[in-house]
PDB file of N, CA, C and O in Angstrom, chain B, residues numbered from 101:
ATOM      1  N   UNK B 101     -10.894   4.479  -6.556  1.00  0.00           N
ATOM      2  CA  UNK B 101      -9.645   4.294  -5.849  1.00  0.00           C
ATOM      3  C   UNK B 101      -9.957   4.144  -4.368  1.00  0.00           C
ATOM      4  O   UNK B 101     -10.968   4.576  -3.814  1.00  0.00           O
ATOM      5  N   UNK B 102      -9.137   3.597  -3.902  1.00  0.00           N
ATOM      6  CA  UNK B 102      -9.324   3.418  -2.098  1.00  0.00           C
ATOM      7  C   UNK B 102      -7.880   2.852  -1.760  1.00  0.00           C
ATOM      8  O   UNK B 102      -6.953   2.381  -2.418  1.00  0.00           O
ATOM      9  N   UNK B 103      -8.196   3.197  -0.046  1.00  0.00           N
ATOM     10  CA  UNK B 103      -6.646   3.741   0.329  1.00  0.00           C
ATOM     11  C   UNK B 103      -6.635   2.573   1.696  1.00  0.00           C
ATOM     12  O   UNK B 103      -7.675   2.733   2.336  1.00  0.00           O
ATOM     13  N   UNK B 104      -5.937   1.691   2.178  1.00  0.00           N
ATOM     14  CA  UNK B 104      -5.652   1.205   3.079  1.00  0.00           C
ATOM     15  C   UNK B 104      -4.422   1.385   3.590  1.00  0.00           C
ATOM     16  O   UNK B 104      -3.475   1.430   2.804  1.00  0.00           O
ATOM     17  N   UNK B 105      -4.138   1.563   5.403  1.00  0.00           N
ATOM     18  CA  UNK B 105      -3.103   1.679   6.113  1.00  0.00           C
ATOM     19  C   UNK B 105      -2.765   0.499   6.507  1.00  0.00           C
ATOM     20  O   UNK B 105      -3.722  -0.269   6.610  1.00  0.00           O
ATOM     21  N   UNK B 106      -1.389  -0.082   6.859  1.00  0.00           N
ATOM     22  CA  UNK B 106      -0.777  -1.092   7.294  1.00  0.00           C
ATOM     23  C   UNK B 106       0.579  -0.957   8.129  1.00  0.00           C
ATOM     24  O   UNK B 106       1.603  -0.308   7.914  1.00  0.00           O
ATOM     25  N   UNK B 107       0.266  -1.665   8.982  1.00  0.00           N
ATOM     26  CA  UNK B 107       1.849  -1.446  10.242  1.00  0.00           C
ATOM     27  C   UNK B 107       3.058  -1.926   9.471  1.00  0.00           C
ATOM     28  O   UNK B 107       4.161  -1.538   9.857  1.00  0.00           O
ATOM     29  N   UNK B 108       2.960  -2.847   8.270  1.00  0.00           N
ATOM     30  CA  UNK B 108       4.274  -2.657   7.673  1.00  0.00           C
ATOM     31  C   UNK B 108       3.518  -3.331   6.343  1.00  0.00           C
ATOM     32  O   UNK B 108       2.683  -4.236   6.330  1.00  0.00           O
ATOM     33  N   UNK B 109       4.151  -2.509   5.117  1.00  0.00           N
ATOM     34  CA  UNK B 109       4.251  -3.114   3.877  1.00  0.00           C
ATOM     35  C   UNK B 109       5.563  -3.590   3.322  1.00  0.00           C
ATOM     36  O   UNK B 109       6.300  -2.637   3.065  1.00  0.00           O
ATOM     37  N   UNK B 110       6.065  -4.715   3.067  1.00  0.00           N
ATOM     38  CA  UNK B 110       6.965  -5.445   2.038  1.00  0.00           C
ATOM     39  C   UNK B 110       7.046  -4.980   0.486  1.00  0.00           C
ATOM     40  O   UNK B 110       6.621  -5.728  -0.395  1.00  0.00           O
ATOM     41  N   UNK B 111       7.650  -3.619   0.167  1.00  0.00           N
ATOM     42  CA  UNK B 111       7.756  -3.407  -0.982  1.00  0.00           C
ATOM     43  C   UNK B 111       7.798  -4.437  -2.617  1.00  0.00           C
ATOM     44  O   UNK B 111       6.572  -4.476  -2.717  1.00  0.00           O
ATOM     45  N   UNK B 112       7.987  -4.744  -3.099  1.00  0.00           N
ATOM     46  CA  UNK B 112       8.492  -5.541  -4.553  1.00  0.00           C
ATOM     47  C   UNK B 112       9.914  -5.807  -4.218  1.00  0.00           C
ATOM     48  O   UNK B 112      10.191  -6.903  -3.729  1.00  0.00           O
ATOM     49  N   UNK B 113      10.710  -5.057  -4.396  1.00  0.00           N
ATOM     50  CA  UNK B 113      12.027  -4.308  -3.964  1.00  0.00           C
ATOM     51  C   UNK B 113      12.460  -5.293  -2.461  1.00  0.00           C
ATOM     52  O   UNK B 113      13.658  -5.464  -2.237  1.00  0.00           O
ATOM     53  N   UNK B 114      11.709  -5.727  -1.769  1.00  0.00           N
ATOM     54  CA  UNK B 114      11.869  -6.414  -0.559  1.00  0.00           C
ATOM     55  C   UNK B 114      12.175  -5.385   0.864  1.00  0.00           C
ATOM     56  O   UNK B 114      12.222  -5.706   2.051  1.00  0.00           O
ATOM     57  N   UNK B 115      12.330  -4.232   0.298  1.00  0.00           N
ATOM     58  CA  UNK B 115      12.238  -2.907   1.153  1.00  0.00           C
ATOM     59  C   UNK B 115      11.243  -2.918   2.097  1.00  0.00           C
ATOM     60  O   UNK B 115      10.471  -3.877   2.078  1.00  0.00           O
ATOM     61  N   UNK B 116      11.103  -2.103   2.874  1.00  0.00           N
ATOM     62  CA  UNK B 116      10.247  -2.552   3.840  1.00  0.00           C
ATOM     63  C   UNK B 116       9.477  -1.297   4.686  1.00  0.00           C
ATOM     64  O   UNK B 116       9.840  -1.179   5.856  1.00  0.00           O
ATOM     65  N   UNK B 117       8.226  -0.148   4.092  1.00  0.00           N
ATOM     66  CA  UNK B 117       7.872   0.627   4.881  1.00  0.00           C
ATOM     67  C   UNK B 117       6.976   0.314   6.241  1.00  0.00           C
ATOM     68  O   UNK B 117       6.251  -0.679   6.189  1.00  0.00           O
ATOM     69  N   UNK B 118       6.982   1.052   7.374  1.00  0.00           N
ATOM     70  CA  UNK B 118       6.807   1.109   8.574  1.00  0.00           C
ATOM     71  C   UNK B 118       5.480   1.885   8.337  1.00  0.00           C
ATOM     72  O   UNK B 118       5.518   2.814   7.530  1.00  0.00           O
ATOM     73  N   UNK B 119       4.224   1.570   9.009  1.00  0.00           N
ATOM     74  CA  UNK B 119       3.197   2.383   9.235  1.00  0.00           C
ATOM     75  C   UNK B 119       3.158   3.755   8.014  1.00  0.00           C
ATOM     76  O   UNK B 119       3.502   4.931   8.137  1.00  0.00           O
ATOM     77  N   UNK B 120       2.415   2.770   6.494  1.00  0.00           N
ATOM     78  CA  UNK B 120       2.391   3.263   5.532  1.00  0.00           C
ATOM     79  C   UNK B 120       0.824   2.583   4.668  1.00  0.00           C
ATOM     80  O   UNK B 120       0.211   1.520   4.771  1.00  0.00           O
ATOM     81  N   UNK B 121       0.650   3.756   3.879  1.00  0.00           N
ATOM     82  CA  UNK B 121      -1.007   3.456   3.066  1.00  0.00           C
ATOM     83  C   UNK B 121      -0.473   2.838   1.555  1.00  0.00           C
ATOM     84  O   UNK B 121       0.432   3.247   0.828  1.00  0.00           O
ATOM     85  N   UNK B 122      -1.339   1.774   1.402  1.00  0.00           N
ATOM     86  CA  UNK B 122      -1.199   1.650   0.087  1.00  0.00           C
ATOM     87  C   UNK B 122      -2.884   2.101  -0.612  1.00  0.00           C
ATOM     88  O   UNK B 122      -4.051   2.135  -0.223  1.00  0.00           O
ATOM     89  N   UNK B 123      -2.086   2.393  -1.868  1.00  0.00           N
ATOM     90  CA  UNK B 123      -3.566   2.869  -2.390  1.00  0.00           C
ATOM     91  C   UNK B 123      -3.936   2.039  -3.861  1.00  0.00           C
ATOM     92  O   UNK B 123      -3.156   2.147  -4.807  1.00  0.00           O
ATOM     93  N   UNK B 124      -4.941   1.367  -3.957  1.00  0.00           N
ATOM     94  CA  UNK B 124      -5.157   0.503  -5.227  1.00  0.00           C
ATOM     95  C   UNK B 124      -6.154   1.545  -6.146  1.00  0.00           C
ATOM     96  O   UNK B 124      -6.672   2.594  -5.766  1.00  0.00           O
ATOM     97  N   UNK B 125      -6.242   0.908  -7.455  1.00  0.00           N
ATOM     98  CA  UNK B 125      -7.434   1.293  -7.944  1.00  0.00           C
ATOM     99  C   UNK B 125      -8.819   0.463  -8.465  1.00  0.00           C
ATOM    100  O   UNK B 125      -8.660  -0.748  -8.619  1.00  0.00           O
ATOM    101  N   UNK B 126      -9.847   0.888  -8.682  1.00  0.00           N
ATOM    102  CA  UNK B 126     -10.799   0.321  -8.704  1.00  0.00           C
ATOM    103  C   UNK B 126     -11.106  -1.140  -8.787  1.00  0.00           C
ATOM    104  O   UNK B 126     -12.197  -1.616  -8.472  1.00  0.00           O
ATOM    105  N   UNK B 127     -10.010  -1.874  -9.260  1.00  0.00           N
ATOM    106  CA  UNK B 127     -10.005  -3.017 -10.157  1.00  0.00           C
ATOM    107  C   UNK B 127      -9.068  -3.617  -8.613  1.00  0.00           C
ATOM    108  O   UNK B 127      -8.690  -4.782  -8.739  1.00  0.00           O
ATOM    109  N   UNK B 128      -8.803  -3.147  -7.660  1.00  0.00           N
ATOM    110  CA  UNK B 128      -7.927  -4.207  -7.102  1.00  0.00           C
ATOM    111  C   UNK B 128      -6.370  -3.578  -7.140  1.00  0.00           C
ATOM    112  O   UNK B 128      -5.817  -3.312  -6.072  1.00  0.00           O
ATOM    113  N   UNK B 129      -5.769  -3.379  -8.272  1.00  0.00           N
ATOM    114  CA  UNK B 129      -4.722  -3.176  -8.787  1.00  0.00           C
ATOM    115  C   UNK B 129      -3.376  -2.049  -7.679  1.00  0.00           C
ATOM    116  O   UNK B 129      -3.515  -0.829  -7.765  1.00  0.00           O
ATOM    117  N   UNK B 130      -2.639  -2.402  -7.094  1.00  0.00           N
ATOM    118  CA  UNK B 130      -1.609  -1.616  -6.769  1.00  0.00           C
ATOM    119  C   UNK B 130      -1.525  -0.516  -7.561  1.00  0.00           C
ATOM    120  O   UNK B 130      -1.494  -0.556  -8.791  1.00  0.00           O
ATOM    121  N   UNK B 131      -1.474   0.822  -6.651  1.00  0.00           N
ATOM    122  CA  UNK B 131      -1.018   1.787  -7.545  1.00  0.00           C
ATOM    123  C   UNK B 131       0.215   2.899  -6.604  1.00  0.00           C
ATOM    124  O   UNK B 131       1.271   3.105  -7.202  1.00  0.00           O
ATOM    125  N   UNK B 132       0.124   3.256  -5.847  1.00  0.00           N
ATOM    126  CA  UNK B 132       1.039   3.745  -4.817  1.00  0.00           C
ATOM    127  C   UNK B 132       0.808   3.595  -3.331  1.00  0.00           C
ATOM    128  O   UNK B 132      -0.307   3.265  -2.928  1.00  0.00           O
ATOM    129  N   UNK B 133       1.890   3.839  -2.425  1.00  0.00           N
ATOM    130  CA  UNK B 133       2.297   3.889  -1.256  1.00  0.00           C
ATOM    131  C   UNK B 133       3.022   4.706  -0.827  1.00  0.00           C
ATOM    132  O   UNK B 133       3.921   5.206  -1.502  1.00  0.00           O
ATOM    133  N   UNK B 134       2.671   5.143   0.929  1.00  0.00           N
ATOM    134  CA  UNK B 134       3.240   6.546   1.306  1.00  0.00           C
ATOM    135  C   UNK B 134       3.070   6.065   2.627  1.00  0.00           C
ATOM    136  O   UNK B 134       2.268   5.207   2.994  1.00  0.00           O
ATOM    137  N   UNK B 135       4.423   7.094   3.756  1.00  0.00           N
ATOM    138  CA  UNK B 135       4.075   6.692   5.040  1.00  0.00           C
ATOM    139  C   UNK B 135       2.755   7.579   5.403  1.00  0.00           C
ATOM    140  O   UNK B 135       2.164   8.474   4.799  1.00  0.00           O
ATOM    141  N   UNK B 136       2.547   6.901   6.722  1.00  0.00           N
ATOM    142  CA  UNK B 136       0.909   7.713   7.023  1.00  0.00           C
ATOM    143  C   UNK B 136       1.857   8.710   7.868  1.00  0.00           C
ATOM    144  O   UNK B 136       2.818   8.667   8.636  1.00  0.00           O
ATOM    145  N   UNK B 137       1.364   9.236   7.516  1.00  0.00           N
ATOM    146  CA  UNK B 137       1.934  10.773   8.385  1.00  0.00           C
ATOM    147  C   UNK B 137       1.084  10.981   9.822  1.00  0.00           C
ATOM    148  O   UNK B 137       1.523  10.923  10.971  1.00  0.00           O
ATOM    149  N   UNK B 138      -0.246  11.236   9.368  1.00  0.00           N
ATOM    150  CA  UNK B 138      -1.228  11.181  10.434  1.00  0.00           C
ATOM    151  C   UNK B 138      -2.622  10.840  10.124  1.00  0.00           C
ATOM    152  O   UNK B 138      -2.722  10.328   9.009  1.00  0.00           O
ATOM    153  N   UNK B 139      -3.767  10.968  10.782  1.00  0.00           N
ATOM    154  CA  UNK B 139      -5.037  10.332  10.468  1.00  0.00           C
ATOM    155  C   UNK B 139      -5.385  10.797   9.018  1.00  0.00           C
ATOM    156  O   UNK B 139      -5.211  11.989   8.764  1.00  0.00           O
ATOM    157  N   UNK B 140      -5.805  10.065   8.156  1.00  0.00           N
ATOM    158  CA  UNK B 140      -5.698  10.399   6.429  1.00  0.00           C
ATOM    159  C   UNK B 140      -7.553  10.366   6.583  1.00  0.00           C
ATOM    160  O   UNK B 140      -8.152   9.857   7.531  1.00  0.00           O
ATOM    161  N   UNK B 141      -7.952  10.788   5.842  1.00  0.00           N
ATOM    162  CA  UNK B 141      -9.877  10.670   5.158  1.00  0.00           C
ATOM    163  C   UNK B 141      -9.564   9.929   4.346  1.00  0.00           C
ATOM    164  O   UNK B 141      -8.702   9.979   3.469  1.00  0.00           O
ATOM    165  N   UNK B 142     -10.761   8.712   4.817  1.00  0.00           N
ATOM    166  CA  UNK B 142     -11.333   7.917   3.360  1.00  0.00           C
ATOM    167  C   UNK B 142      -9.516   6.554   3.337  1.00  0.00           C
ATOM    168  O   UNK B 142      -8.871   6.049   2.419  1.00  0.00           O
ATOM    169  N   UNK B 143      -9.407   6.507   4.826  1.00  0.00           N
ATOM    170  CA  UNK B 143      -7.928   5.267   4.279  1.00  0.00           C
ATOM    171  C   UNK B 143      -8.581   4.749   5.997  1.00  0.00           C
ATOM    172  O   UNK B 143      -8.689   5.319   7.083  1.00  0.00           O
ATOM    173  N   UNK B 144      -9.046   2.741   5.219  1.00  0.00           N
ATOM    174  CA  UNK B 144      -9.195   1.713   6.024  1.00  0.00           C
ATOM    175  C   UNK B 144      -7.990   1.674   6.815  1.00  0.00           C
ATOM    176  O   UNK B 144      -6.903   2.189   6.553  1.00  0.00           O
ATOM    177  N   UNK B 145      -8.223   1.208   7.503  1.00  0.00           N
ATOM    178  CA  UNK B 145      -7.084   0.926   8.956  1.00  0.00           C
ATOM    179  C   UNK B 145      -7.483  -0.701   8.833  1.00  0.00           C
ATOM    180  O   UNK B 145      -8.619  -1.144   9.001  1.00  0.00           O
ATOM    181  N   UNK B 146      -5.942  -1.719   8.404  1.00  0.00           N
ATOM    182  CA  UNK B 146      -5.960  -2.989   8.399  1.00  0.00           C
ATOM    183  C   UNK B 146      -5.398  -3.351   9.384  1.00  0.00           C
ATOM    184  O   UNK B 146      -5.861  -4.152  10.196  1.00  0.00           O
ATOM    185  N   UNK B 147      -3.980  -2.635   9.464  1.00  0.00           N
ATOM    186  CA  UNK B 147      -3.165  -3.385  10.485  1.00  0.00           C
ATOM    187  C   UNK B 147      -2.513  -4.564   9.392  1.00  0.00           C
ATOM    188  O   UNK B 147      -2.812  -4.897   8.245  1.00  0.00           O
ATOM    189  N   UNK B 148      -1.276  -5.088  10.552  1.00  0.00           N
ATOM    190  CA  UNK B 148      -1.177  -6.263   9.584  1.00  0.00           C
ATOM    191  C   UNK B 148       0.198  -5.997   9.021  1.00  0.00           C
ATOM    192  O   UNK B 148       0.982  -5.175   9.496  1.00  0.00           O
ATOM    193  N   UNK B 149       0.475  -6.930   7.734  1.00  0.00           N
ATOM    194  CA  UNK B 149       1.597  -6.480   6.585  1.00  0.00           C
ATOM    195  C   UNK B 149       0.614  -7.279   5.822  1.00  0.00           C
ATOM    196  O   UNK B 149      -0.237  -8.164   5.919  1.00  0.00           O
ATOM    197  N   UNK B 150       1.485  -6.093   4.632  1.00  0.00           N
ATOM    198  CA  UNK B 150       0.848  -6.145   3.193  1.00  0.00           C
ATOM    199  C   UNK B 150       1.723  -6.585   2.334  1.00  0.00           C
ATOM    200  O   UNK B 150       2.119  -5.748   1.523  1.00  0.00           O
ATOM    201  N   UNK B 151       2.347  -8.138   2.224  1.00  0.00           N
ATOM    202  CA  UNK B 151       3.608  -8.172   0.848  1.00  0.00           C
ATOM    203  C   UNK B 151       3.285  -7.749  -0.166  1.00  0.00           C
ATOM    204  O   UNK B 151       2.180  -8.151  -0.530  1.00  0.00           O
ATOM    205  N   UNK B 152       3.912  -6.906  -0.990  1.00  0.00           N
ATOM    206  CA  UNK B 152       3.077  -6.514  -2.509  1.00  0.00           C
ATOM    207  C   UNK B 152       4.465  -7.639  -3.221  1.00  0.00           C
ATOM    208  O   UNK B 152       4.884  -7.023  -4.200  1.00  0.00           O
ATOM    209  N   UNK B 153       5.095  -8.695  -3.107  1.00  0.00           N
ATOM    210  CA  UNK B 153       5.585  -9.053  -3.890  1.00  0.00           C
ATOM    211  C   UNK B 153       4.904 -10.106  -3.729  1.00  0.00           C
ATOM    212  O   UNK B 153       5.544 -10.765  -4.548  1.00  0.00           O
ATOM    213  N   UNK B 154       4.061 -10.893  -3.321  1.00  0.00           N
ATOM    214  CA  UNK B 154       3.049 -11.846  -3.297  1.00  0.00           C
ATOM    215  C   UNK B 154       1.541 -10.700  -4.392  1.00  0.00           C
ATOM    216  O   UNK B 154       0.448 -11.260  -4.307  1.00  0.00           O
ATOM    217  N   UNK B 155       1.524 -10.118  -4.765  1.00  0.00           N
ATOM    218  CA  UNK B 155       0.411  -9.471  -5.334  1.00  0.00           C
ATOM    219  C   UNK B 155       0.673  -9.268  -6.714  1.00  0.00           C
ATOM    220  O   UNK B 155       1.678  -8.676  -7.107  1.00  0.00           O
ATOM    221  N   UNK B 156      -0.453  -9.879  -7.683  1.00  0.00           N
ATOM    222  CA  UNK B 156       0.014 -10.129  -9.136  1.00  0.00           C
ATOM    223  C   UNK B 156      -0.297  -9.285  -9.232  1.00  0.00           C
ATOM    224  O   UNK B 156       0.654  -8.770  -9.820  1.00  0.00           O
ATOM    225  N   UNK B 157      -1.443  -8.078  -9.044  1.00  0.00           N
ATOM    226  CA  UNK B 157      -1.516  -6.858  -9.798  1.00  0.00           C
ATOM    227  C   UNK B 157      -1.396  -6.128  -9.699  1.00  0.00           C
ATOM    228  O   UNK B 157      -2.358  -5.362  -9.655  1.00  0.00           O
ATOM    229  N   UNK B 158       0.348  -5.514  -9.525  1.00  0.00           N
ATOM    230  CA  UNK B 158       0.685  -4.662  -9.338  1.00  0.00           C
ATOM    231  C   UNK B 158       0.899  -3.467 -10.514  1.00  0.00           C
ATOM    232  O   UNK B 158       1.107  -3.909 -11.645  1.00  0.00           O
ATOM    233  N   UNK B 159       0.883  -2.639 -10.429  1.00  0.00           N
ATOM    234  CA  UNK B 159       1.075  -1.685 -11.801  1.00  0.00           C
ATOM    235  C   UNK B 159       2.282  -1.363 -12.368  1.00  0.00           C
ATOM    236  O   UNK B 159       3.070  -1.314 -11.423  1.00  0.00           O
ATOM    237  N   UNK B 160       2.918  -1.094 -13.479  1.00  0.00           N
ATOM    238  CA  UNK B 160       3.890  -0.661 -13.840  1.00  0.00           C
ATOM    239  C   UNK B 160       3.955   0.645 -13.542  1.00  0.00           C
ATOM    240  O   UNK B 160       3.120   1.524 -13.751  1.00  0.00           O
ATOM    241  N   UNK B 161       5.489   0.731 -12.811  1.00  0.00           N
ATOM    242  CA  UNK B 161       5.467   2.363 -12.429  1.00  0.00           C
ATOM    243  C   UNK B 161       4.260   2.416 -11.258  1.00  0.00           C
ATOM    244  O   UNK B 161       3.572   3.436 -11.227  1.00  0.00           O
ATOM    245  N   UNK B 162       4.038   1.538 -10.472  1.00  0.00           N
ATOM    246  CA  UNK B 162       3.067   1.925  -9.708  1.00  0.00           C
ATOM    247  C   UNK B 162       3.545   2.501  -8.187  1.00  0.00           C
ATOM    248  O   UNK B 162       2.790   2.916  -7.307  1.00  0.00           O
ATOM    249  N   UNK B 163       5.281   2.387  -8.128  1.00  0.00           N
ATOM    250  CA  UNK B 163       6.058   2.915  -6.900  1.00  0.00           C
ATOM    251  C   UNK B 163       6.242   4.134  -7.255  1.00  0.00           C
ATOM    252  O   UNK B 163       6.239   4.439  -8.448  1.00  0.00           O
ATOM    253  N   UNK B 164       6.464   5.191  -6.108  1.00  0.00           N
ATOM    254  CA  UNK B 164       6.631   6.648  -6.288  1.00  0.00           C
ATOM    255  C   UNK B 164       7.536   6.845  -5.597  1.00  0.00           C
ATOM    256  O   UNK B 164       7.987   7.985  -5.478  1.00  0.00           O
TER     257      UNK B 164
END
């Protein structure tokens, strides 16, 4: 698993979090997202936006 931060992610939903981590798993695959609260261990700093509705592999149930 590995964890990247982004100044804004584009939910599925078209929702829209502010300075939040998404976290995939091994394979690539979407699995959850959370705001960053503060400096996290082990989460890349991209910057950027992340649409996850442009991203085919997202998981079922992979929003929390």
């Amino acid at each position: 698993m590995f964890a990247r931060a982004y100044h804004t992610i584009i939910l599925p939903d078209a929702s829209v979090m502010k300075m939040a981590v998404a976290c995939f798993d091994d394979a690539g695959c979407f699995v959850d997202c959370h705001p960053l609260g503060s400096e996290e261990p082990f989460v890349e700093w991209v910057g950027g936006t992340l649409d996850l509705r442009k991203i085919k592999k997202v998981l079922p149930g992979g929003l929390s």
